[in-house]
Backbone bond lengths (Angstrom), bond angles and torsions (degrees), N, CA, C in turn:
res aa  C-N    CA-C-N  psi(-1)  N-CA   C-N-CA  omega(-1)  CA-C   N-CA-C  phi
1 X - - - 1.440 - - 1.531 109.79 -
2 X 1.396 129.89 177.20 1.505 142.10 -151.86 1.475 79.47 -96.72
3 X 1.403 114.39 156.12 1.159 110.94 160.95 1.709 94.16 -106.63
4 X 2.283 96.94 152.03 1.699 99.33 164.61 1.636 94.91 83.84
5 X 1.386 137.29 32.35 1.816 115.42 -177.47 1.611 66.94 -138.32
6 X 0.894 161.57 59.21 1.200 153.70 167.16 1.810 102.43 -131.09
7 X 1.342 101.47 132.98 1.675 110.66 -179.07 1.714 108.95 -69.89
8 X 1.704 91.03 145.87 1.390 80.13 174.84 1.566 118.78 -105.56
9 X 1.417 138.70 130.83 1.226 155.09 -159.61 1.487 112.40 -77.05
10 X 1.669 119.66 121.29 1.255 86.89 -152.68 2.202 81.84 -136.35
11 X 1.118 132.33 147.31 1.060 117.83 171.10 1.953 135.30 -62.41
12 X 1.079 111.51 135.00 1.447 102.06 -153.98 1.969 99.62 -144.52
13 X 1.259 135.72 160.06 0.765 150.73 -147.90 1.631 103.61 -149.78
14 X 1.576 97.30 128.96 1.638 104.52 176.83 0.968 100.03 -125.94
15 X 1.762 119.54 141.44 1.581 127.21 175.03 1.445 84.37 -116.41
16 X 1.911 99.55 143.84 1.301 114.40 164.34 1.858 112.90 -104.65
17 X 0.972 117.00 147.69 1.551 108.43 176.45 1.415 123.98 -53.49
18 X 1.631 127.09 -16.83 1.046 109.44 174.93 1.651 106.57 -94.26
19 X 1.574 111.55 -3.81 1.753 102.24 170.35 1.299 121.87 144.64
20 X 1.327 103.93 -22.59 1.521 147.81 -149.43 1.768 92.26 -88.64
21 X 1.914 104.22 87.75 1.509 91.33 166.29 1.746 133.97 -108.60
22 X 0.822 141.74 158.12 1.425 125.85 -174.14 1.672 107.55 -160.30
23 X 1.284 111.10 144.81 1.671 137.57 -152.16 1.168 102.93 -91.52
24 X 1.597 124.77 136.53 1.845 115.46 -174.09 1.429 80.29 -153.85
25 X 1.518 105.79 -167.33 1.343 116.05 -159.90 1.578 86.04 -150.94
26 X 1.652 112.28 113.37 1.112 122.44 -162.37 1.955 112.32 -142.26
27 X 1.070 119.98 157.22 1.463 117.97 173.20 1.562 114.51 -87.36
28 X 1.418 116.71 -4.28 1.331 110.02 168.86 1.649 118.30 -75.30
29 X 1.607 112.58 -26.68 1.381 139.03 -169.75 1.978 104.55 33.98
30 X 1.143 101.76 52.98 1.656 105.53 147.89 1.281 120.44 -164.66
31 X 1.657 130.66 -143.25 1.273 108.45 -156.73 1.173 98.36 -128.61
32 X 1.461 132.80 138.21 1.227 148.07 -138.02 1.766 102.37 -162.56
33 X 1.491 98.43 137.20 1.442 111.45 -178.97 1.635 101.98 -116.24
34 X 1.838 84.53 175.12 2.129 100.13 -151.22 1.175 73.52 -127.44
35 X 1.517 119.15 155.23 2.093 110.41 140.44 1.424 97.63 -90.36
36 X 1.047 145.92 -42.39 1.415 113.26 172.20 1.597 101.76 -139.38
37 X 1.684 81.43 166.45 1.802 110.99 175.43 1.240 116.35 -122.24
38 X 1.664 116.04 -178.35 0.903 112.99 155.40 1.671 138.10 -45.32
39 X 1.263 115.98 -37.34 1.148 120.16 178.66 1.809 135.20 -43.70
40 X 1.582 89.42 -54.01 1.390 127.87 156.63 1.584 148.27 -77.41
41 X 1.578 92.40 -15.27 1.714 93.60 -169.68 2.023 90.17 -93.21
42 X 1.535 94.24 169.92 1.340 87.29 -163.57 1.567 109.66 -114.89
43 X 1.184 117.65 15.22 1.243 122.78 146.61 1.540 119.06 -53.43
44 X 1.811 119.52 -48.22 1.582 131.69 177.17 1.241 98.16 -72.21
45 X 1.340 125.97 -44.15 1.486 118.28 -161.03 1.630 121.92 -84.26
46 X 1.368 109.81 -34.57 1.588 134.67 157.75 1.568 107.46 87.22
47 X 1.256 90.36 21.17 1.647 113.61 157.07 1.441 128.64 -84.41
48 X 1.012 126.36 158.50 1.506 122.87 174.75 1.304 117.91 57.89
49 X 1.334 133.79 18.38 1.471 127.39 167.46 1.618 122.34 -115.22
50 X 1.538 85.48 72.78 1.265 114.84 170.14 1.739 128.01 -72.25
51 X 1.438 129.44 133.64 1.177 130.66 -146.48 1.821 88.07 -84.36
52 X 1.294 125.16 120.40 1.306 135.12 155.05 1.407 129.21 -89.25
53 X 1.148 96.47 110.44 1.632 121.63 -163.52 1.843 98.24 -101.49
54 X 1.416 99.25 96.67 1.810 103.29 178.57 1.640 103.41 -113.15
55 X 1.394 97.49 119.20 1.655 116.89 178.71 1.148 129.54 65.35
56 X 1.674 111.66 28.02 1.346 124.96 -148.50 1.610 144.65 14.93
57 X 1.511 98.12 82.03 1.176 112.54 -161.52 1.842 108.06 -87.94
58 X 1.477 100.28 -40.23 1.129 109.83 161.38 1.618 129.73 -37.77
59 X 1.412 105.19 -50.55 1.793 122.54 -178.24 1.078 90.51 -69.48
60 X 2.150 136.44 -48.08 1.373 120.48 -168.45 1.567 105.74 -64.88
61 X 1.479 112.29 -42.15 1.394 87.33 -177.53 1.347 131.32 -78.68
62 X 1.447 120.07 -29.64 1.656 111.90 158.43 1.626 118.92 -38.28
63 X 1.271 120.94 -62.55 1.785 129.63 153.90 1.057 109.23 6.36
64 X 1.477 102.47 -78.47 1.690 130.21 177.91 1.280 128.65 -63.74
65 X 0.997 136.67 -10.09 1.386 146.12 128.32 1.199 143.59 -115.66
66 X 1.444 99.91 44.51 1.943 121.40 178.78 1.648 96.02 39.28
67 X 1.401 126.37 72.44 1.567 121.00 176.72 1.566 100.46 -121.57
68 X 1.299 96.13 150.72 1.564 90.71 -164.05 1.414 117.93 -91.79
């Protein structure tokens, strides 16, 4: 391999919007924000995934196949 084409790794800091910071080792080497993380998104958290029912599509399709 070349010598010297290799990035250099530099310590760096991510803020998430709800607060949540944590230390990585990155080529940007400073501190940089997320809107979300793990901490917060609600796929990890198993919050907020509520069934959205737009224009009742749901009722058309029960309708549509006599479902109760």
């Amino acid at each position: 391999m070349k010598p010297d084409i290799h990035p250099i790794y530099k310590k760096s800091s991510f803020r998430c919007a709800c607060g949540t910071t944590w230390e990585v080792e990155s080529t940007k080497g400073e501190e940089s924000t997320v809107e979300i993380c793990s901490n917060c998104h609600p796929f990890f958290t198993g919050t907020g995934q509520n069934l959205v029912d737009t224009a009742g599509r749901i009722e058309k399709f029960n309708r549509r196949y006599n479902r109760a």
